[in-house]
BAFI-3210 file (N, C-alpha, C; in Angstrom, 3 decimals, decimal comma, padded with zeros to 6 digits):
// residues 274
n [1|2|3|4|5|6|7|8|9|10|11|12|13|14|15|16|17|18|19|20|21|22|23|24|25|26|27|28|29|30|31|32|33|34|35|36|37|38|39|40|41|42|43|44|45|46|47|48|49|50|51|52|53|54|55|56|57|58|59|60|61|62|63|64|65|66|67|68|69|70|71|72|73|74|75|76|77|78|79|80|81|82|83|84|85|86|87|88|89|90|91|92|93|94|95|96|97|98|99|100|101|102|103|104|105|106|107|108|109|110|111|112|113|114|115|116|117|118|119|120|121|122|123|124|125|126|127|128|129|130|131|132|133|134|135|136|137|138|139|140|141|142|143|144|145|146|147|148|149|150|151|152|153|154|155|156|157|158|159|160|161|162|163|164|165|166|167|168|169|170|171|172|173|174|175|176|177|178|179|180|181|182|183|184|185|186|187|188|189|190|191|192|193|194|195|196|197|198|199|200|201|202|203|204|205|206|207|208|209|210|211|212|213|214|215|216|217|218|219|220|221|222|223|224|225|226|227|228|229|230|231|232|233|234|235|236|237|238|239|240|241|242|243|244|245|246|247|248|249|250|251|252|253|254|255|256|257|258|259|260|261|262|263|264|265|266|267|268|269|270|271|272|273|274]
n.u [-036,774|-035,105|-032,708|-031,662|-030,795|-031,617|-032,386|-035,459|-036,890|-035,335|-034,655|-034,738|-033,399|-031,246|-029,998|-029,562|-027,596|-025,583|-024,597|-025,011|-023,511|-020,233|-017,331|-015,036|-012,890|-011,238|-010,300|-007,330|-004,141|-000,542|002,509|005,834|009,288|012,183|015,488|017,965|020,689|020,321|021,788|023,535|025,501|023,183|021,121|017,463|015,010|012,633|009,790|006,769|004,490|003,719|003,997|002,286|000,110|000,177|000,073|-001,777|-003,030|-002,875|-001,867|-003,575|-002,092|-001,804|-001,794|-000,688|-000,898|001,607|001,775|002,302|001,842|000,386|000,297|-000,687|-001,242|-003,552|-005,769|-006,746|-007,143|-006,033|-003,859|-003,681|-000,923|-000,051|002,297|003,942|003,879|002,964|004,241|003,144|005,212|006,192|004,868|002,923|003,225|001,439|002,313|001,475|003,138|004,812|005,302|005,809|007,749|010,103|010,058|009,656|008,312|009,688|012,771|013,261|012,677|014,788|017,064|017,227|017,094|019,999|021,730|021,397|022,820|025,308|025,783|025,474|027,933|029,049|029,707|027,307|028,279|030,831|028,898|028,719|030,593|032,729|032,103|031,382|029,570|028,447|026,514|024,708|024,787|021,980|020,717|021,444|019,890|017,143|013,734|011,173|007,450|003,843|000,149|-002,447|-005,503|-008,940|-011,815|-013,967|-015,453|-013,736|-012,639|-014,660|-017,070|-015,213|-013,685|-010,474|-009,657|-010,737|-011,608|-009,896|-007,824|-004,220|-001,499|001,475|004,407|007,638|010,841|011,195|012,465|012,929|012,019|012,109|011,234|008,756|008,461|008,038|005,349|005,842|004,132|003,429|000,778|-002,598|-002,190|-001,589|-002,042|001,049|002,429|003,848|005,113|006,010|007,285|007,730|010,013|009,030|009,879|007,800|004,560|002,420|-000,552|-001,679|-002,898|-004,511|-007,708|-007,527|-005,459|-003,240|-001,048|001,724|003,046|001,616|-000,523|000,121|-001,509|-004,028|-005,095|-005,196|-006,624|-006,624|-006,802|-007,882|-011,109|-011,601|-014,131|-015,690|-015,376|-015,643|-014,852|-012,861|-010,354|-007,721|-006,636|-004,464|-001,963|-002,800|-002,224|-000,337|000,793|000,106|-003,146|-004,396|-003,571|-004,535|-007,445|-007,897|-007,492|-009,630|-011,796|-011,050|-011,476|-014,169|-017,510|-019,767|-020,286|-021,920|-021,419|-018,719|-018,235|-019,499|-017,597|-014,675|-011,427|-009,040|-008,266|-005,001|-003,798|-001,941|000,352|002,377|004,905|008,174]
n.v [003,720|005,505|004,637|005,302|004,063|003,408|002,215|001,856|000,123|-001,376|-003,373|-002,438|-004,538|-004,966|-002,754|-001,364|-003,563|-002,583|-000,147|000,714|000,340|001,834|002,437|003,578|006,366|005,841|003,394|002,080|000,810|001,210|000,094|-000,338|-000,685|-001,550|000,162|-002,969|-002,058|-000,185|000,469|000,134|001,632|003,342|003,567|003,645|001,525|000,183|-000,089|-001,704|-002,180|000,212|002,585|001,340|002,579|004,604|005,969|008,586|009,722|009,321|008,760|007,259|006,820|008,889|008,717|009,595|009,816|010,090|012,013|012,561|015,298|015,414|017,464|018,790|015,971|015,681|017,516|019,894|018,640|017,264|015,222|012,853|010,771|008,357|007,705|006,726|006,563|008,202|008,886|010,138|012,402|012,325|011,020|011,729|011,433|011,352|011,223|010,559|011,565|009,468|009,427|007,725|005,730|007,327|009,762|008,019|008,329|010,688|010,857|008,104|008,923|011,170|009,420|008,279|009,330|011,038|008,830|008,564|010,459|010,185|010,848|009,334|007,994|009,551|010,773|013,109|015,519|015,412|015,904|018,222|020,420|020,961|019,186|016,209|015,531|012,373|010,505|007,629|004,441|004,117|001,561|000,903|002,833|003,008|001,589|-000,472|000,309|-000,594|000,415|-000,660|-000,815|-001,368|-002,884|-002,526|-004,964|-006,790|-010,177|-010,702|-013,390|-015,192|-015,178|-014,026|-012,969|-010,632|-008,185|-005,952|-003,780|-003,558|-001,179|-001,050|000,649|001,122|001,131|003,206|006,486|008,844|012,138|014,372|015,950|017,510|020,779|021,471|022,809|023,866|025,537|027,919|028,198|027,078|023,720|021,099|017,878|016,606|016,348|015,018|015,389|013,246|013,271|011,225|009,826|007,628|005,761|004,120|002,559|-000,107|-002,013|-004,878|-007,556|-009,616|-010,740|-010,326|-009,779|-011,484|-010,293|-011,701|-010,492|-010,225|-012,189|-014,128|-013,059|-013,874|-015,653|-016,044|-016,552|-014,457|-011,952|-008,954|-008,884|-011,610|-013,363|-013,278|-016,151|-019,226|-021,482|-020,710|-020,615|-021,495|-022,415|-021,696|-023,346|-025,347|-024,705|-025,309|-023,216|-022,861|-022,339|-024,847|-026,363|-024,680|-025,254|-028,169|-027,883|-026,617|-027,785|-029,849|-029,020|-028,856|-030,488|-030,056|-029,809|-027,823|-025,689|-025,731|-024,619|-022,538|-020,692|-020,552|-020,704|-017,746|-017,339|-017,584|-017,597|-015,746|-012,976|-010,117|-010,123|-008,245]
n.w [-037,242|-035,268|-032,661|-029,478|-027,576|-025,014|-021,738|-020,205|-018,829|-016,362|-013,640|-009,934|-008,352|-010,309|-010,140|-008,046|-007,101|-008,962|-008,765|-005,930|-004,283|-003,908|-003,991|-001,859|-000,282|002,057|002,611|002,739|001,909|002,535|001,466|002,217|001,150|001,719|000,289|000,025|000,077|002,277|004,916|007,623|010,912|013,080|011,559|011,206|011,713|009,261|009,955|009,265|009,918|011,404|009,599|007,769|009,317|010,051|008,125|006,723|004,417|000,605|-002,552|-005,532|-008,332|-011,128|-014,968|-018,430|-021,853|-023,936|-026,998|-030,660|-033,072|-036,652|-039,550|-041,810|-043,801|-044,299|-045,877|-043,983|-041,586|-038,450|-037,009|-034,165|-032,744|-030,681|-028,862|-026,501|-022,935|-020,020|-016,715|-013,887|-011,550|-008,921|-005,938|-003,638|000,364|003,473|006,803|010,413|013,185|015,319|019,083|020,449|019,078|018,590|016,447|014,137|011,900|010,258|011,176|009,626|006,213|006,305|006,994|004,804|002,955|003,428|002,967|-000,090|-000,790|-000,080|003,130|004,711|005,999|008,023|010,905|013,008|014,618|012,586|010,421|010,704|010,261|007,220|004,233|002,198|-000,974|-002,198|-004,791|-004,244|-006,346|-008,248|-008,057|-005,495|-003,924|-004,587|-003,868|-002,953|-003,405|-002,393|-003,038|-001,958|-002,364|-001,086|000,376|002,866|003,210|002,761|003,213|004,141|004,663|005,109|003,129|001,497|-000,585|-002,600|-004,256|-004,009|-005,113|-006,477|-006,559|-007,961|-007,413|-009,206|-008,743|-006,074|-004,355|-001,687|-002,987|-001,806|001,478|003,133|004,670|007,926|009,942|013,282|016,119|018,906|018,583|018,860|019,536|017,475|016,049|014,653|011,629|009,204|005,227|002,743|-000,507|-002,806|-005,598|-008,734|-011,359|-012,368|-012,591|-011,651|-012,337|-010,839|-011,979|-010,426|-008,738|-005,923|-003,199|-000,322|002,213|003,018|005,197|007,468|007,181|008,606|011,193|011,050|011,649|014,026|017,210|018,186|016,896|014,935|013,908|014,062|015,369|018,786|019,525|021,897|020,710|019,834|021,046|022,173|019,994|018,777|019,598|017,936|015,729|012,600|011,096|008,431|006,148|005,960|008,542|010,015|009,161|010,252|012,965|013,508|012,889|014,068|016,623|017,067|015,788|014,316|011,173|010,069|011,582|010,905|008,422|008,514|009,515|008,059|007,527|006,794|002,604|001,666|-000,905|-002,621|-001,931|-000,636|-001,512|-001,676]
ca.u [-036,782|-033,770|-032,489|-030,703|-029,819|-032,445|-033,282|-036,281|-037,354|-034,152|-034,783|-034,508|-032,215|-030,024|-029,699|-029,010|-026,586|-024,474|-024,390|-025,541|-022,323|-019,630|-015,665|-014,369|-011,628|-010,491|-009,874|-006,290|-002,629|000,171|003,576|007,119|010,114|013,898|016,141|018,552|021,512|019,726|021,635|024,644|024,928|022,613|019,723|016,367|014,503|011,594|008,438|005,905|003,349|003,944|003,940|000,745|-000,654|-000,037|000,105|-003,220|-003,266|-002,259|-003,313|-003,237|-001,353|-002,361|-000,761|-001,125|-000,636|002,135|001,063|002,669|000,659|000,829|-000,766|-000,893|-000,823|-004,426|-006,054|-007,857|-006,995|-004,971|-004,147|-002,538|-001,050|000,225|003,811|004,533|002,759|003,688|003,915|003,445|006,415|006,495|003,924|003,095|002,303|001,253|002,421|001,309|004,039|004,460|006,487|006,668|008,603|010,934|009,607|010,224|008,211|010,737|013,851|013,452|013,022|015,426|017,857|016,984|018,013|021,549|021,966|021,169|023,989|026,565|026,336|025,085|029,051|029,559|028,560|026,845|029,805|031,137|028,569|028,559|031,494|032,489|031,295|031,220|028,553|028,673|025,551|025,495|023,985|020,641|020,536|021,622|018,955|015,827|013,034|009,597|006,326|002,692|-000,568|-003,253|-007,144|-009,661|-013,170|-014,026|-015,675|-012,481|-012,088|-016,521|-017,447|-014,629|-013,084|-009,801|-008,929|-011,263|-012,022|-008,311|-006,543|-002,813|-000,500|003,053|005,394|009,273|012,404|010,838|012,883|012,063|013,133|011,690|010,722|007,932|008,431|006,665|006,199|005,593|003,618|003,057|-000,620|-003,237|-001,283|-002,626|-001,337|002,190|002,760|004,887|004,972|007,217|006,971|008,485|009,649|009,509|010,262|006,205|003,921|001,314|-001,522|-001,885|-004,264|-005,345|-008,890|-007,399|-003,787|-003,031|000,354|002,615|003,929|000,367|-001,344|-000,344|-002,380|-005,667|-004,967|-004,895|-007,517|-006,919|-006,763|-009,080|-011,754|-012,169|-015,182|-015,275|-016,263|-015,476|-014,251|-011,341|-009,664|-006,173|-006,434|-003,178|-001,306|-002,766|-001,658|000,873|001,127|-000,885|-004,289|-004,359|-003,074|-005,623|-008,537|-007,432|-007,230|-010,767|-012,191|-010,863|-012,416|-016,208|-017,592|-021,072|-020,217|-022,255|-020,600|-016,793|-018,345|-019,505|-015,621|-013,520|-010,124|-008,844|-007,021|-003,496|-003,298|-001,298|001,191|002,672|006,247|009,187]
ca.v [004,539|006,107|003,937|006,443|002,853|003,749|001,143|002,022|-001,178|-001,832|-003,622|-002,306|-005,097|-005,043|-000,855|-001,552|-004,497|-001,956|001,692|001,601|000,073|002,530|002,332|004,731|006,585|006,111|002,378|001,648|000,381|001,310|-000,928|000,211|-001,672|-000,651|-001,099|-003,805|-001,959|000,770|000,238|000,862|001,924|004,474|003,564|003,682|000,210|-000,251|-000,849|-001,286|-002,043|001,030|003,315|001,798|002,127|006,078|006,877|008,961|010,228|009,337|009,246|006,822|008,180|008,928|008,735|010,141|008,929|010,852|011,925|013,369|015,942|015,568|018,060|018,738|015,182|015,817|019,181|020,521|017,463|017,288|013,747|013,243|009,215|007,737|006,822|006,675|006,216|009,154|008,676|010,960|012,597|011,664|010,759|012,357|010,676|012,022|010,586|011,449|011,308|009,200|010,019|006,175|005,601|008,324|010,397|007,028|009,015|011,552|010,409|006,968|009,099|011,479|009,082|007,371|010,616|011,040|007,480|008,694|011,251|009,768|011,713|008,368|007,710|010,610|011,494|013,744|015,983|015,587|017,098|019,980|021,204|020,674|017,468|016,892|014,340|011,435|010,422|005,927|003,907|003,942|000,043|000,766|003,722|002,534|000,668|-000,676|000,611|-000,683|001,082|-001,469|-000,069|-002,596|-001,986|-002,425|-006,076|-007,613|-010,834|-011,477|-014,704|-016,417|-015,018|-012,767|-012,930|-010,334|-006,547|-005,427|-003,460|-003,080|-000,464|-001,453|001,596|000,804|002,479|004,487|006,981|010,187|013,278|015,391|016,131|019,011|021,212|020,773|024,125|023,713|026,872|027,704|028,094|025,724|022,300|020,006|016,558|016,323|015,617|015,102|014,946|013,058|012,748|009,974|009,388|006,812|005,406|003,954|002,187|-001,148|-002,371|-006,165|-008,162|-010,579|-010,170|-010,072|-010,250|-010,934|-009,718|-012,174|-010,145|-009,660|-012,943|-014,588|-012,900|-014,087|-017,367|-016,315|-016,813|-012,878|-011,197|-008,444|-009,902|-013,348|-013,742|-013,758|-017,447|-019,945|-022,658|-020,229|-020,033|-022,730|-022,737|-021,393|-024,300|-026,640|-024,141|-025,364|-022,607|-022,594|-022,259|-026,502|-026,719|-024,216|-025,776|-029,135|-027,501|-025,964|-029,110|-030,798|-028,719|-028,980|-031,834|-029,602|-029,214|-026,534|-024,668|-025,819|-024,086|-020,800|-020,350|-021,010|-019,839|-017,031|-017,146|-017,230|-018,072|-014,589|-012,321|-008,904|-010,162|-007,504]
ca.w [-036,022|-034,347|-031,643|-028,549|-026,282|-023,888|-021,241|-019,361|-017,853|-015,679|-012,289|-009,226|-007,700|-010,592|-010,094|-006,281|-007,316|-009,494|-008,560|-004,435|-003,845|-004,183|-003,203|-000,738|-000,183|003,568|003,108|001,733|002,555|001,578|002,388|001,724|000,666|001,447|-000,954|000,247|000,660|003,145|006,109|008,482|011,942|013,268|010,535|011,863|010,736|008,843|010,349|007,799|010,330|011,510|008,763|006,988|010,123|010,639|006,186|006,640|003,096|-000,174|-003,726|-006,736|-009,290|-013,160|-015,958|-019,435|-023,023|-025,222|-028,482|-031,549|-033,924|-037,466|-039,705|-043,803|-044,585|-045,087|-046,359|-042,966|-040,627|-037,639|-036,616|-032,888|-032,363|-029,113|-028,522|-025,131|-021,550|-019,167|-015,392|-012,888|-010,919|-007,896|-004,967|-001,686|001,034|004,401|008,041|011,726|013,984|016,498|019,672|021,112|017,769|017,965|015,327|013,201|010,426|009,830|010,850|008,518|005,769|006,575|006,591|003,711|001,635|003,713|002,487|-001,123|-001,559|000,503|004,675|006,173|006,567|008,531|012,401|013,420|014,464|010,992|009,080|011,357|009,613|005,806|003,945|000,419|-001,123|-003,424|-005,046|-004,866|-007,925|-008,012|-007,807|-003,997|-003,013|-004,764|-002,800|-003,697|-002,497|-002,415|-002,545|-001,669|-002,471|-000,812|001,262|004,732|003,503|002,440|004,349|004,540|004,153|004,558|001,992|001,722|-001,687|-003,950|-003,841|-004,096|-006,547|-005,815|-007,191|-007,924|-007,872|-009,486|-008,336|-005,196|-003,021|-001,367|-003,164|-000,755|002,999|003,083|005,867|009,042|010,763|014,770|016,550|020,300|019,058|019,518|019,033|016,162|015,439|013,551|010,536|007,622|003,773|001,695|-001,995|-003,421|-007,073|-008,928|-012,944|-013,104|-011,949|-012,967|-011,402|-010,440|-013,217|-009,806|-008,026|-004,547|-002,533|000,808|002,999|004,078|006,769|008,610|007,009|010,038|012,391|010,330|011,983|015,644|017,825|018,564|015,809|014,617|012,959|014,575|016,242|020,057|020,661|022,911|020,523|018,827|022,226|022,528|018,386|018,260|020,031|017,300|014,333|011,787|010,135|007,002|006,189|005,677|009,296|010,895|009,164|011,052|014,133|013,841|012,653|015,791|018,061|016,959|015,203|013,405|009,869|009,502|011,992|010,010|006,939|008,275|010,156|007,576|007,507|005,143|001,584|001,131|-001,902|-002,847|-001,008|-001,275|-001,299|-002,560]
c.u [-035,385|-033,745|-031,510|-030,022|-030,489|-033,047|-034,231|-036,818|-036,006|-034,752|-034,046|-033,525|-031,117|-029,526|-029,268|-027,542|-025,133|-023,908|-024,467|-024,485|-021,045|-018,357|-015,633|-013,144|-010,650|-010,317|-008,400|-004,987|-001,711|001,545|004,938|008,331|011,300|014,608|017,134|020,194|021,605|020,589|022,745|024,314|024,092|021,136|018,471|015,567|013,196|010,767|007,597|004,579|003,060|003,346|002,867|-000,229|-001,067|000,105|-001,673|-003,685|-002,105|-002,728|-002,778|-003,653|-002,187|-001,264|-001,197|-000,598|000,292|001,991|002,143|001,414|001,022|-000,098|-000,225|-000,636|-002,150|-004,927|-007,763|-007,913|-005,899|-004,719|-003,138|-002,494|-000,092|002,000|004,612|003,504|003,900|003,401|003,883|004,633|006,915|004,967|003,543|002,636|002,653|001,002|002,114|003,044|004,048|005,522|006,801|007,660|009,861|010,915|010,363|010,169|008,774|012,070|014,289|014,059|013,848|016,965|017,830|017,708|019,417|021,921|021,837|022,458|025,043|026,784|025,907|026,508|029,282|028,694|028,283|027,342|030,507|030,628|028,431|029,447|031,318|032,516|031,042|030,145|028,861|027,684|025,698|024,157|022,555|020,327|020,080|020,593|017,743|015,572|011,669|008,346|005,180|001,538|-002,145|-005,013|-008,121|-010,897|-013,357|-014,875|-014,841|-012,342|-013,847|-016,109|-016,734|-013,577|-011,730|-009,067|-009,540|-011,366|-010,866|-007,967|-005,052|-002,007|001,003|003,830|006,805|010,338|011,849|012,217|012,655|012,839|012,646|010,897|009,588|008,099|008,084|006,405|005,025|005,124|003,471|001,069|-001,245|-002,557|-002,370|-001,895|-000,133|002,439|003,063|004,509|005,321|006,438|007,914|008,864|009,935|009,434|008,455|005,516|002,883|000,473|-001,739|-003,376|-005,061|-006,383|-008,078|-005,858|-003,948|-001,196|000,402|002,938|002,454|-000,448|-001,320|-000,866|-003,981|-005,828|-004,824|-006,466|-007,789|-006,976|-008,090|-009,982|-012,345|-013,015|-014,751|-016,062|-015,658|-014,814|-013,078|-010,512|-008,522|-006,380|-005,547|-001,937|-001,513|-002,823|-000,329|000,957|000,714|-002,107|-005,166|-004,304|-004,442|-006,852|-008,881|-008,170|-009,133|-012,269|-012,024|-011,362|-013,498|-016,268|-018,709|-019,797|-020,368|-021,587|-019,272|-016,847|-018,564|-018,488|-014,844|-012,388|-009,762|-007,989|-005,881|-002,590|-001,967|-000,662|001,952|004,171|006,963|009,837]
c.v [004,594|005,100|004,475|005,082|003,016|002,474|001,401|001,005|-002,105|-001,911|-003,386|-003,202|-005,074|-003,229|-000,987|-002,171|-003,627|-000,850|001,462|000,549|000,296|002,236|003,535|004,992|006,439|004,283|001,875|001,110|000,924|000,789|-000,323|-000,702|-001,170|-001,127|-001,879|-003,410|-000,808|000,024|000,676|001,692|003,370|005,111|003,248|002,528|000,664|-000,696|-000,415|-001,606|-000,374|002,687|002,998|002,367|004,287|007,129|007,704|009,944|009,911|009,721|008,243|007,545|008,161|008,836|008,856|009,313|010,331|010,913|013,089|013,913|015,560|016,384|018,382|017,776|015,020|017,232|019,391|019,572|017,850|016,000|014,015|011,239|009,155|007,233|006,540|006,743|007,408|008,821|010,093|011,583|012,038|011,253|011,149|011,094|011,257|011,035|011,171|010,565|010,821|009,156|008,881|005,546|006,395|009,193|009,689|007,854|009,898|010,910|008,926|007,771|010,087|010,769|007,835|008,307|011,226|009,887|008,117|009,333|011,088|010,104|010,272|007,731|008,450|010,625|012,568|015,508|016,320|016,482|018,508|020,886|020,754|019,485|017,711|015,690|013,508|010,711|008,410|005,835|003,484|002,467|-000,100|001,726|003,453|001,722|000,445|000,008|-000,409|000,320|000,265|-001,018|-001,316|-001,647|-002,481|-004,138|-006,931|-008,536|-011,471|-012,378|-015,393|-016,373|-013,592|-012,298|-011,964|-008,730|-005,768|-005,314|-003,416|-002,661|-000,906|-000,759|000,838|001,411|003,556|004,800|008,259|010,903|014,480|015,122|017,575|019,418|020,989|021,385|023,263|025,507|026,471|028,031|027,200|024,365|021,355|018,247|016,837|015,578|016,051|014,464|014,517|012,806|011,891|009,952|007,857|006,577|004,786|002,861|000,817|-001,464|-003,850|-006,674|-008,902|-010,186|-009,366|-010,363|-010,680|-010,930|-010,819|-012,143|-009,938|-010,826|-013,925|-014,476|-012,931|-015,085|-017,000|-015,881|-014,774|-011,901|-010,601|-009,134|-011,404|-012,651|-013,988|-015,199|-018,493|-020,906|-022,254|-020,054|-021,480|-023,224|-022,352|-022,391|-025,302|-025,717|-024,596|-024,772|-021,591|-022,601|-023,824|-026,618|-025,978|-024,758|-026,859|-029,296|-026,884|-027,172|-030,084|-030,261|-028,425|-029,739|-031,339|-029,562|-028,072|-025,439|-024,090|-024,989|-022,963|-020,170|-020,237|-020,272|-019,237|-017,948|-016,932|-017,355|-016,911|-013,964|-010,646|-008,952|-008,776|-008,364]
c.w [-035,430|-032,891|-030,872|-027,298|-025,355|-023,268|-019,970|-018,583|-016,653|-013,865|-011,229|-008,395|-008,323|-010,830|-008,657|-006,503|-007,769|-009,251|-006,818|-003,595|-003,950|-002,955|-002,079|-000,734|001,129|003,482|002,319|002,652|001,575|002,538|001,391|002,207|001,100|000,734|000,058|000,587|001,540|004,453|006,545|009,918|012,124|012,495|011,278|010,746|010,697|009,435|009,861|008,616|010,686|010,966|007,740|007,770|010,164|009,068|006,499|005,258|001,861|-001,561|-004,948|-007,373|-010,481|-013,727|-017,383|-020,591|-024,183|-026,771|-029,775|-032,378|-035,486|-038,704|-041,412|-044,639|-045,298|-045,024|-045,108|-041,558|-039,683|-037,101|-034,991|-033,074|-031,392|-029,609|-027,801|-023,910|-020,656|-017,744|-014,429|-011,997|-010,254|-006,820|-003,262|-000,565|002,477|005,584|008,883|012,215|014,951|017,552|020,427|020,080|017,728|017,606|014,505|011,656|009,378|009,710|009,880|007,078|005,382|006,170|005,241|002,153|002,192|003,059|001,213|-002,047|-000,545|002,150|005,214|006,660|007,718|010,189|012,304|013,472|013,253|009,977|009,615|010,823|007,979|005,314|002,484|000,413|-002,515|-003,716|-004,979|-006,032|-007,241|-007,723|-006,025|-003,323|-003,358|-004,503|-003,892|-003,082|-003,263|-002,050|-002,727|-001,715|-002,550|-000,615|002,453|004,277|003,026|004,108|004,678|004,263|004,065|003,355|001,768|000,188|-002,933|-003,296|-003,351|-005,282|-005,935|-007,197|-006,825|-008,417|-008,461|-009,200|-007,655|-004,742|-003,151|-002,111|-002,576|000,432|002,933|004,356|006,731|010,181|012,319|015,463|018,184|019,966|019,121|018,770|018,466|016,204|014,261|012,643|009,548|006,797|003,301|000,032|-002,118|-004,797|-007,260|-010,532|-013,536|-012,253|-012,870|-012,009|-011,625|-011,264|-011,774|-009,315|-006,995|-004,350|-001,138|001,556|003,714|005,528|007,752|008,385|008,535|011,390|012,168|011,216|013,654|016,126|018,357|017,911|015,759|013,252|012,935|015,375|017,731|020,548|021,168|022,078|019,726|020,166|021,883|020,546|018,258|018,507|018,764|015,446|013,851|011,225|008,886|006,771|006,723|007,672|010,459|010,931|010,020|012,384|014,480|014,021|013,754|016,652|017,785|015,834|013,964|012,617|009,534|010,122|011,467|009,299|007,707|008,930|009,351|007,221|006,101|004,240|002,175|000,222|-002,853|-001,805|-002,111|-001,352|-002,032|-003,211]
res [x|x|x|x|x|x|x|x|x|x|x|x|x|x|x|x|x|x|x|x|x|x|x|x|x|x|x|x|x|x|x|x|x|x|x|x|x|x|x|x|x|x|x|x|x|x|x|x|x|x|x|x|x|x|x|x|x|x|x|x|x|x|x|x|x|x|x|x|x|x|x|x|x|x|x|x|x|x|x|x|x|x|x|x|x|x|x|x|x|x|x|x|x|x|x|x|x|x|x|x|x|x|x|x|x|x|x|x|x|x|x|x|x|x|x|x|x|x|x|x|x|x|x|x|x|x|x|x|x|x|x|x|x|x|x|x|x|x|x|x|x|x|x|x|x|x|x|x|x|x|x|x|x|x|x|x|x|x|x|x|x|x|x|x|x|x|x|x|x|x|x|x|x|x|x|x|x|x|x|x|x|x|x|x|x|x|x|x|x|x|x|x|x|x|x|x|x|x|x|x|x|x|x|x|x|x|x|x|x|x|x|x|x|x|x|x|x|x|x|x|x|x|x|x|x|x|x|x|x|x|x|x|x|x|x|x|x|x|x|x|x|x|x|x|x|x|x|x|x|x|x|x|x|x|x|x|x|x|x|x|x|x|x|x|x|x|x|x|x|x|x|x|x|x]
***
């Protein structure tokens, strides 16, 4: 008898378990790197809280598999084989603007591409007239990015370390600003495009990560996400620091067990360092 793989007797919890728990697309991060010799007066700094905070669209990338053809080595065959990994161009990514910032979202990367071909020497004044450009070594204009794809229960139970992919672009910087037309008709929210390129991309083998630069507000008694109760209040006075140091501290102020265990302070066993 023909066997088609058919499993008709499949239980309802393990059909719930697998399928009626689906990713989403509105939960992500994405964190950006400068390169290291981004700077000089008149540079608008980096704030990466900032800018994950107001990225309201992006998109992990693809990438294809290069193939050669080869054809009359057999009579009616066409063979295709792989010899290269193709990356995508570049990457958009879409900011609101915010006007207690400046318009950080623009003018950052703005000047991130005067910096690229040489005007971030120059005032203002300067380039108003003639100006030539000098491209620097890529060493000095490429940055890193992150593009962080979690779910809204990252961080349950106690736990901050699983249900994360993270994308790891190589050699970002913008090579384009998309327009950003302004009307006297009905006024919308502002916002800008940049694409980014970059040389490729890999994705992180670990379950989970967590960010350095924001892990320490897991650990404050105020942070989103702590519980509002009465015995996380003056826990920050008896923080050293580290996860080791908070547990301590939590442990000293209530004696239940059971209570220790269902509190317990996040992972940090990982970070998103550059």
């Amino acid at each position: 008898m023909f066997n088609v793989g058919l499993n008709a007797g499949v239980s309802m919890n393990t059909l719930k378990s697998r399928i009626l728990n689906p990713a989403f697309t509105s939960v992500y991060s994405v964190l950006l790197s400068s390169p290291n010799a981004l700077g000089g007066e008149g540079r608008p700094g980096l704030d990466r809280d900032l800018f994950e905070l107001t990225c309201i669209e992006a998109s992990l990338p693809g990438s294809s598999i290069a193939t050669v053809e080869t054809n009359r080595d057999f009579h009616g065959i066409v063979e295709r084989h792989a010899y290269s990994r193709l990356y995508d161009e570049s990457i958009e990514l879409t900011f609101l603007v915010t006007l207690d910032s400046n318009y950080l979202q623009i003018r950052y990367f703005d000047y991130w591409m005067k910096f690229i071909v040489g005007e971030d020497t120059y005032t203002d004044s300067q380039l108003a007239n003639k100006v030539h450009q000098r491209a620097k070594y890529p060493d000095d204009y490429k940055g890193g990015m992150k593009i962080v794809k979690f779910e809204k229960d990252l961080g349950s139970g106690g736990s901050f370390g699983t249900n994360a992919m993270v994308y790891n672009f190589i050699d970002v910087f913008p090579k384009s600003i998309n327009s950003v037309p302004v009307t006297y008709e009905a006024s919308q929210l502002l916002k800008v495009t940049v694409s980014l390129s970059y040389t490729r991309y890999f994705i992180d083998q670990t379950l989970g990560q967590t960010d350095d630069v924001f892990a320490s507000r897991m650990f404050s008694s105020t942070a989103p996400g702590i519980p509002e109760i009465p015995f996380l209040t003056g826990i920050d006075s008896n923080f050293s620091g580290n996860g080791a140091g908070y547990a301590n501290a939590l442990q000293a102020e209530f004696s239940s067990a059971e209570l220790f265990n269902t509190y317990q302070p996040f992972s940090t066993d990982f970070n998103f360092d550059f």
